[in-house]
DRENDRENVO-995499 format. One record per residue (C-alpha): chain; x, y negated, z negated. Coordinates in steps of 0.1 Angstrom, whole numbers. Example, Ala and Ser with C-alpha at 12.3 -4.5 7.8 and 13.67 -1.06 7.14 Angstrom:
! residues 2
+--------+-------+-------+-------+
| chaine |    xx |    yy |    zz |
+--------+-------+-------+-------+
|      A |   123 |    45 |   -78 |
|      A |   137 |    11 |   -71 |
+--------+-------+-------+-------+
This chain:
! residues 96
+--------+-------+-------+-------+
| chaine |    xx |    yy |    zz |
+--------+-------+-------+-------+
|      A |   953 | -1100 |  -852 |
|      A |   950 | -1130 |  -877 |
|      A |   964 | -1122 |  -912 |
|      A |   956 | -1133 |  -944 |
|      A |   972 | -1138 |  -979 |
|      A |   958 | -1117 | -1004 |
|      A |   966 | -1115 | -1043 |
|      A |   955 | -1084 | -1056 |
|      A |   958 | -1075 | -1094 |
|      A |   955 | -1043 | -1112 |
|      A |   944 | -1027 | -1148 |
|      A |   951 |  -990 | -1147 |
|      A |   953 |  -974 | -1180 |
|      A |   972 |  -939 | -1171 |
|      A |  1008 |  -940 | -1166 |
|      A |  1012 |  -920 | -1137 |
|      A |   982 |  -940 | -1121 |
|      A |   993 |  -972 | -1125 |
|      A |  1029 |  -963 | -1111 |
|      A |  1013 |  -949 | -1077 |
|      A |   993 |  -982 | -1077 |
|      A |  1022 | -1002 | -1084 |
|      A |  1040 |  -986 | -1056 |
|      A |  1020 |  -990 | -1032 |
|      A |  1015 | -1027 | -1034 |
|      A |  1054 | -1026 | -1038 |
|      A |  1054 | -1012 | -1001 |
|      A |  1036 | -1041 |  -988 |
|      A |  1035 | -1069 | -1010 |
|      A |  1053 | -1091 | -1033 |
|      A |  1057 | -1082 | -1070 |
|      A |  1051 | -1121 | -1088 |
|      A |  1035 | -1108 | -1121 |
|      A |  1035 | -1080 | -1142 |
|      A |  1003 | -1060 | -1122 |
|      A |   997 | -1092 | -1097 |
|      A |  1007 | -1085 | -1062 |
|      A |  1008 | -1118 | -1034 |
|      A |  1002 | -1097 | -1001 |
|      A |  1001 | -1107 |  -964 |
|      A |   980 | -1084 |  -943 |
|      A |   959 | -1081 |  -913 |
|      A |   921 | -1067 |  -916 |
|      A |   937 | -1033 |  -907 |
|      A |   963 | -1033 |  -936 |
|      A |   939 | -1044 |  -954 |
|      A |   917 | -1016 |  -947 |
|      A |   948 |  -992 |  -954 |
|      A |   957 | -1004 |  -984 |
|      A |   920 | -1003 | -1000 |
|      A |   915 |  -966 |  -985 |
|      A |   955 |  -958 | -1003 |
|      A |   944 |  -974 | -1035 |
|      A |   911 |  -959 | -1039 |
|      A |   932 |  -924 | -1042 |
|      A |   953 |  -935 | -1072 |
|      A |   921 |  -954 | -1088 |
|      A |   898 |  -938 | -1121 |
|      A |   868 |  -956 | -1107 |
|      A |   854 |  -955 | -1145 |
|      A |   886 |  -963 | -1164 |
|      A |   906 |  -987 | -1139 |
|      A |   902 | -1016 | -1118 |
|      A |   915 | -1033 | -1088 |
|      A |   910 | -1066 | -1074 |
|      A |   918 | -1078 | -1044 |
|      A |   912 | -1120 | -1037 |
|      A |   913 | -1127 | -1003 |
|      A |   937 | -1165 | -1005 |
|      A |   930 | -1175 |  -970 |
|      A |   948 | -1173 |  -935 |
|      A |   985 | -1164 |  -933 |
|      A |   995 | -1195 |  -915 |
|      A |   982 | -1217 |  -943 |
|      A |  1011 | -1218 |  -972 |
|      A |   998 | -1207 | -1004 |
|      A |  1003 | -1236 | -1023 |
|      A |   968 | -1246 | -1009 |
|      A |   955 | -1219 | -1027 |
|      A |   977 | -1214 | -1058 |
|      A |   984 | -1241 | -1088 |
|      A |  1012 | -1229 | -1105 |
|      A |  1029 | -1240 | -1137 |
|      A |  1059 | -1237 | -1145 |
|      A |  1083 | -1218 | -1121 |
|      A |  1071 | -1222 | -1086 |
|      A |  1068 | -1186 | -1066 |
|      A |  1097 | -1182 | -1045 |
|      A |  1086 | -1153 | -1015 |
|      A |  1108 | -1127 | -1014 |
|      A |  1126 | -1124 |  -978 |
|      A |  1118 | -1093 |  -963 |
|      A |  1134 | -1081 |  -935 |
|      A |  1127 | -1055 |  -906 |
|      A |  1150 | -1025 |  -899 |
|      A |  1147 | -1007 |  -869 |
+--------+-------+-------+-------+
């Protein structure tokens, strides 16, 4: 299952919204802005994460994007200019 880097970005204007949105995309991704998530996930996570989102989501009030970055085993700095303060990836870790 090929996965892909994603940045997805939010504007949800209710608190309690935009904290179920926020974690969420804590769950999976990594926090490098103040609503901009980096996010490495497979079609099905993908699929998951829209399906979870679209729950917490005013359709007329908020907004979600999601920008697909390209395949996982590319490094984002094909994808990303940054300035100032390069994006260091947080280390996550699986516990069983």
């Amino acid at each position: 299952m090929a996965r892909r880097h994603y940045l997805v970005s939010y504007d949800v204007s209710d608190d309690k919204r935009r904290n179920r949105v926020f974690q969420t995309l804590e769950d999976i991704g990594d926090h490098v802005q103040y609503s901009v998530f980096l996010c490495e996930l497979s079609r099905r996570e993908l699929a998951q994460l829209r399906s979870q989102l679209v729950d917490h989501v005013h359709q007329r009030e908020d907004q979600v994007m999601i920008l697909d970055l390209g395949p996982a085993h590319l490094s984002l700095e094909t994808a990303l200019e940054i300035m100032g303060r390069p994006h260091e990836p947080l280390v996550r870790t699986l516990i069983v």
